[in-house]
N, C-alpha and C positions, 0 to 999 in steps of 0.2 A: 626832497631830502637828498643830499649829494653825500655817496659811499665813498671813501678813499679804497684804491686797490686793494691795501692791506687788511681794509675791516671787511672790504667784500666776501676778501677767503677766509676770515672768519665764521661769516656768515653761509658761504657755502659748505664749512664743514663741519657745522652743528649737527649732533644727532643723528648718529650713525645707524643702518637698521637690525633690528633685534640680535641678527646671527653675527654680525660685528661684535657687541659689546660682549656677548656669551664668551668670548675669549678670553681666557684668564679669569672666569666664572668662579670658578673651583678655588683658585688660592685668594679671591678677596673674599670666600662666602666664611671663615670662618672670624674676619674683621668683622662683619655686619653684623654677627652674630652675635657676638661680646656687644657690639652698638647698641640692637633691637632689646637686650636685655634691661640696659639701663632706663630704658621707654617704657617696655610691657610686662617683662618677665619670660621668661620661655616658651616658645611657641607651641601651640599643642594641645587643646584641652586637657585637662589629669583633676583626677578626684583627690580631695583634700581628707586626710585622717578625721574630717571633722562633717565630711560629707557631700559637702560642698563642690560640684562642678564649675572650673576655673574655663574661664573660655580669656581668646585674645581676638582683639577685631583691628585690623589694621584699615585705616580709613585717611582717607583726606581732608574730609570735615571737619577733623577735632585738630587738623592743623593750620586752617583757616583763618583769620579773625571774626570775618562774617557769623562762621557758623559753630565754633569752636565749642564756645558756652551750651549753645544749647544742645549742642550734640554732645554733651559730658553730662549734661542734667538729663536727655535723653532715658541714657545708658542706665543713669544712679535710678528713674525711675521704673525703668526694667527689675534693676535688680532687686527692686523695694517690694515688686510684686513676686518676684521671682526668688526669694531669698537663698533657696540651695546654689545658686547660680550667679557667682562672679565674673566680672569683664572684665578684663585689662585692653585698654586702647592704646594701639600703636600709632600715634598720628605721624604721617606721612605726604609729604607735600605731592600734590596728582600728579607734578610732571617726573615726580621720581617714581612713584609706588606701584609702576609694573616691574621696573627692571630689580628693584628692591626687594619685591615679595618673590620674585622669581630667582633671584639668590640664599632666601630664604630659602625654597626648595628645595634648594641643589645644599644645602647644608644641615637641612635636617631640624629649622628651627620657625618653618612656616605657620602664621596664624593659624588658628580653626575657622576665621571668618574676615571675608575682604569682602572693602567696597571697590567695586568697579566698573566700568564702563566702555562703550564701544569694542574696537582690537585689543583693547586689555584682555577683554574676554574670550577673546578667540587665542589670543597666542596663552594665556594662562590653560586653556583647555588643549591645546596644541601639545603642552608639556606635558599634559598631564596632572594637571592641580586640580583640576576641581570633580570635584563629585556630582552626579549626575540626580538632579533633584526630583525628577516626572513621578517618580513612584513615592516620594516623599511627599508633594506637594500635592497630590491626592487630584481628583476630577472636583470635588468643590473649592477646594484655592483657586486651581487653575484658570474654572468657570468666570472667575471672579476678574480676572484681568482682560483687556480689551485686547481683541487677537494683533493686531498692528504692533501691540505693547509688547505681549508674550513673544513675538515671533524676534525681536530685538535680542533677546536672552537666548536664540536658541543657538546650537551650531550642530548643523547637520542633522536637524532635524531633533536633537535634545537638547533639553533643560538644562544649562549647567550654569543661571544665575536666575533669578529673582527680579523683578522690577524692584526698586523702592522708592524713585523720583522720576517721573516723568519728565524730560528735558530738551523738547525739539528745540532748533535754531531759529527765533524769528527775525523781523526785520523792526527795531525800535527805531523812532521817529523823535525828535525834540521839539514839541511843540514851538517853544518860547522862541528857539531859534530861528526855526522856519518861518515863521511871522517875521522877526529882526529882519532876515535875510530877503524879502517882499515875497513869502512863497504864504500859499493857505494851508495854514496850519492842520489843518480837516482834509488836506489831500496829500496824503503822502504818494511818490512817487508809482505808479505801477506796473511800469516797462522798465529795460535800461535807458532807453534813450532816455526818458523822464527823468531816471535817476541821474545822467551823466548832466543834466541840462541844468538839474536842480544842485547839484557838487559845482557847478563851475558858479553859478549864481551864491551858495556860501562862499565857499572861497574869496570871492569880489567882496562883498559885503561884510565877511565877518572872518578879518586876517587870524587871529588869536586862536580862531575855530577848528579841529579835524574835523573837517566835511563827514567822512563816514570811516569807523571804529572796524576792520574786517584782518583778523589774524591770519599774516602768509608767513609765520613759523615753519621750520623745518624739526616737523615731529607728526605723529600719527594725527593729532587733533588739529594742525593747522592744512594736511590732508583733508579731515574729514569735515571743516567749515567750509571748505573751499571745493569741494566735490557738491553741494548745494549749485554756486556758480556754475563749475563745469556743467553740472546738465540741464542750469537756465538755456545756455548755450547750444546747447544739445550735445555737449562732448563725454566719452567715457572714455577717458584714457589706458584704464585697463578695462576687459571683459571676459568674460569664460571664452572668445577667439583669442587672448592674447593682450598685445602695448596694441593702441590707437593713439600714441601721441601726435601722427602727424594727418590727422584729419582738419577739414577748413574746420571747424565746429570748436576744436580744440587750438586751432591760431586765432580764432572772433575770441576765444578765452584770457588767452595768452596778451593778446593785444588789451583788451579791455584792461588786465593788470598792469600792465606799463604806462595806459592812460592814469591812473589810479595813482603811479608811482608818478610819473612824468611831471604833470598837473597837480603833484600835495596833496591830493585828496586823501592821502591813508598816510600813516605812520608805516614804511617800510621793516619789516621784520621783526614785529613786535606781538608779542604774544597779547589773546583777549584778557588778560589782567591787569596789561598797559594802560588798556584805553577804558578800564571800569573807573580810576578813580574820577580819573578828567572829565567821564561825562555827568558824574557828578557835583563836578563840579562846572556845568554846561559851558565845556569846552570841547564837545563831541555832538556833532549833529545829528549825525545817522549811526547806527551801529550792528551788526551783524552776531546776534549772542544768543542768550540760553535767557530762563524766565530768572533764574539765580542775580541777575544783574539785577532788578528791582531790588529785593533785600540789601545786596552790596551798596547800591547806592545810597537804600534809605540809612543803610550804617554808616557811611562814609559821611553821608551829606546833614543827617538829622531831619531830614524831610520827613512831613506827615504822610499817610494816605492820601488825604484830599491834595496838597501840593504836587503829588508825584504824577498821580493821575491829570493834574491838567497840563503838568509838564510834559511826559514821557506818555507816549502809544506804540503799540507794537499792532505787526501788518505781516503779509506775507512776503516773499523774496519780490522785487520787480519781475516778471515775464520777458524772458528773451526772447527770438526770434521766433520762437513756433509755439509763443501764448502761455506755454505751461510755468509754472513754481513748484522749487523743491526745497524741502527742508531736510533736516538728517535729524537723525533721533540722537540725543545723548546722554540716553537716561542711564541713571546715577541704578546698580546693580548691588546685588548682594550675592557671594556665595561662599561653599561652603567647601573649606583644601580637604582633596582627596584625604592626606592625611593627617586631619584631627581625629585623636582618640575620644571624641567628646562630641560624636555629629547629633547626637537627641541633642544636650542641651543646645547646639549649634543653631541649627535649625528650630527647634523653640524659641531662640533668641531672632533671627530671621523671622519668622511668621507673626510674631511680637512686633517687629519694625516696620512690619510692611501692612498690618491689619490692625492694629489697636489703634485705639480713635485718637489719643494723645500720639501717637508716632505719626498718626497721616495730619493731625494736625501741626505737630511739626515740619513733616514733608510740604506743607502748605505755607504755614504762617513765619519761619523760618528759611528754609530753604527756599520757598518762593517758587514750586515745583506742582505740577498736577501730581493727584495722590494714584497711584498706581491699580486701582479697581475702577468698574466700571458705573459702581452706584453705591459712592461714599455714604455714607452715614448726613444726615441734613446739616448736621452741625460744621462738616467739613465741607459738605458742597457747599452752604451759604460762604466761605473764606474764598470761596473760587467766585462766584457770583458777583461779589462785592469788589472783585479786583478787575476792573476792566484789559487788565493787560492779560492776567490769567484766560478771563473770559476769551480773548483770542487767542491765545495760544491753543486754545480747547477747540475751539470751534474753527478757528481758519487756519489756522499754521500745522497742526498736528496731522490735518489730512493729508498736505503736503510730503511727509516725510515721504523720503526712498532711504532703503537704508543700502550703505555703500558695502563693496564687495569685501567685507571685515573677512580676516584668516590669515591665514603665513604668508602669500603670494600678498595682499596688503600692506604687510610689514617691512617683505625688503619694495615694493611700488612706491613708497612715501616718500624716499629719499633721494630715487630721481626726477618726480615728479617735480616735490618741492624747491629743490636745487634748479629745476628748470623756469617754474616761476620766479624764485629771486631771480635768476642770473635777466629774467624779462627788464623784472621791475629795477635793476642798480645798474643793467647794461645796455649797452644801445644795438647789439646784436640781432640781425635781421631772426625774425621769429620761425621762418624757417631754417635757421641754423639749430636757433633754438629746440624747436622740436624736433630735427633728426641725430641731433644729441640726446635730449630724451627717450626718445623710441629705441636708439641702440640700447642707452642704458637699460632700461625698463626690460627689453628683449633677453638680458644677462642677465638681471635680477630674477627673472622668473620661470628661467630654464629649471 
């Protein structure tokens, strides 16, 4: 994929990190404000003359197409059980709905209840949004979640979100193609070499093709797919010492991305939304995602079960140089803004979405997500059972997870991190230039 100069610095100046955009916070929060209204109603839970606790959930779900529907029939079957207890949903597209709900705040018109996930979490709690669940969620809720899960939601050692979708990063495979391409379809790669050998072999074979689907955006979440890779590698760019961008560990990274760009094997700077429809419509070999992509496709594509499953397997990362695989967790959160006047009904509606057997079967047969305890209901384990891609996400991917160094030092890291992958993958810049551009930057951002 060849950059023209001009679209390069486009690309390098996408998505500035958190304490940027906070500028001039104050005079757009009263614009959004008047916006979020026309969506949900005012933010805040408040008792209604009639009894009734008004709650608002701001989510990404119901703005989805995938998941939209059934996250609004979700909600109406909450309320069906719960009748003092109204929802108003805020949908909100995920790449907006931190910097969104976080102007919220700062204007005084924040839901009672957000979905979220990964640094969302941590910079929402950094602000001061959210409320602190551990003494809410009691020692049998807690029991109930798998400690790997639970420790995803904490910061600093508290509770300030909820699992509600279990979401590690696995490594999906295309059957039909890999076969096309003369590879066995029953052995997905499991090294980089393997991987780089089997990318160059689609490419030859099957022009039409993205060899493999892997998001190098510049934003928090095209950090935290690609911090998977970096410690295939063995690199951590940042650490509690500091920037490690110019370690060898971290240029074997660097280089493998500009093979990646160099070679067509990836779609340069394109977010994992890009490459969901294309691989369903198998124009995506390899792909680098969340378990969410099954459902998307079968919505996209009409595929049954049985079709999808002999189509599409998912596996763990390939193994870099010292054997190990990592995944990142990016399970899908629920919590609860410090200031809702309505945290009982809030958290009943939370406890609702994450334990009733139609919300995990939702979490399951919709979203396409492991359900967030550790010994579902039979009903909902058979939905895991019967889904061979589930089944590994469960069993081989999810052990993998490391979860990356989320918190404010994460937030301003993202932007010259990622800014130093693109410039790998669109520029031909020796990779140590590379990294000792990175490293200064990184070294400023986290003073």
């Amino acid at each position: 994929m060849t950059i023209r100069p001009s679209a390069r610095m486009t690309i390098l100046r996408t998505s500035r990190p958190l304490r940027r955009w906070r500028i001039g916070m104050t005079a757009m929060a009263a614009a959004l404000a008047v916006a979020s209204l026309s969506l949900a109603g005012c933010g805040g839970g408040s008792g209604a003359s009639d009894g009734t606790t008004k709650l608002t959930f701001a989510s990404w779900d119901a703005a989805e197409p995938a998941t939209r529907q059934s996250t609004l029939d979700l909600v109406k079957q909450f309320e069906t059980e719960h009748p003092n207890i109204k929802v108003s949903i805020s949908p909100i597209p995920f790449s907006d709905i931190e910097q969104k709900v976080l102007l919220q705040v700062q204007s005084g018109s924040a839901p009672d209840v957000v979905q979220t996930a990964s640094n969302y979490t941590a910079d929402f709690n950094a602000a001061g949004a959210l409320e602190p669940l551990d003494t809410r969620a009691g020692q049998d809720y807690l029991a109930e979640i798998p400690q790997n899960v639970a420790d995803v939601s904490r910061v600093d050692g508290k509770l300030v979100a909820v699992p509600w979708a279990v979401q590690p990063v696995g490594f999906w495979y295309n059957k039909k193609l890999m076969a096309q391409a003369g590879l066995d379809p029953q052995s997905p790669p499991k090294t980089i070499d393997e991987l780089l050998t089997d990318l160059k072999a689609i490419k030859a074979k099957l022009p039409g093709v993205i060899p493999l689907g892997v998001d190098s955006t510049n934003r928090v979440f095209g950090l935290d797919v690609n911090w998977s890779w970096m410690r295939t590698f063995g690199a951590e760019p940042i650490a509690s010492s500091g920037a490690q961008a110019t370690t060898p560990e971290m240029a074997n990274y660097l280089n493998f991305m500009r093979t990646l760009a160099t070679e067509h094997y990836t779609e340069v700077n394109q977010k994992i939304g890009y490459f969901r429809p294309l691989a369903a419509q198998n124009k995506v070999a390899f792909s680098w995602d969340q378990p969410i992509l099954e459902p998307t496709m079968k919505s996209a594509s009409k595929m049954d079960d049985k079709t999808f499953q002999d189509t599409w397997g998912v596996t763990t990362l390939p193994a870099g140089p010292g054997g190990q695989k990592f995944s990142v967790p990016q399970d899908h959160q629920l919590a609860i803004m410090k200031s809702s006047k309505a945290k009982d009904a809030a958290w009943t509606f939370i406890q609702w979405m994450t334990r009733n057997e139609k919300a995990l079967n939702h979490v399951v047969a919709d979203k396409g997500a492991l359900p967030p305890v550790s010994k579902p209901s039979d009903a909902v384990n058979a939905l895991v059972e019967k889904d061979s891609a589930l089944k590994a996400f469960r069993d081989d991917v999810a052990p993998t997870m490391v979860r990356p160094p989320w918190g404010p030092k994460y937030a301003k890291a993202y932007d010259p991190i990622m800014v130093g992958v693109q410039q790998m993958m669109t520029g031909n810049q020796p990779v140590t230039a590379v990294a000792d551009e990175m490293q200064s930057k990184l070294q400023g951002a986290l003073q």
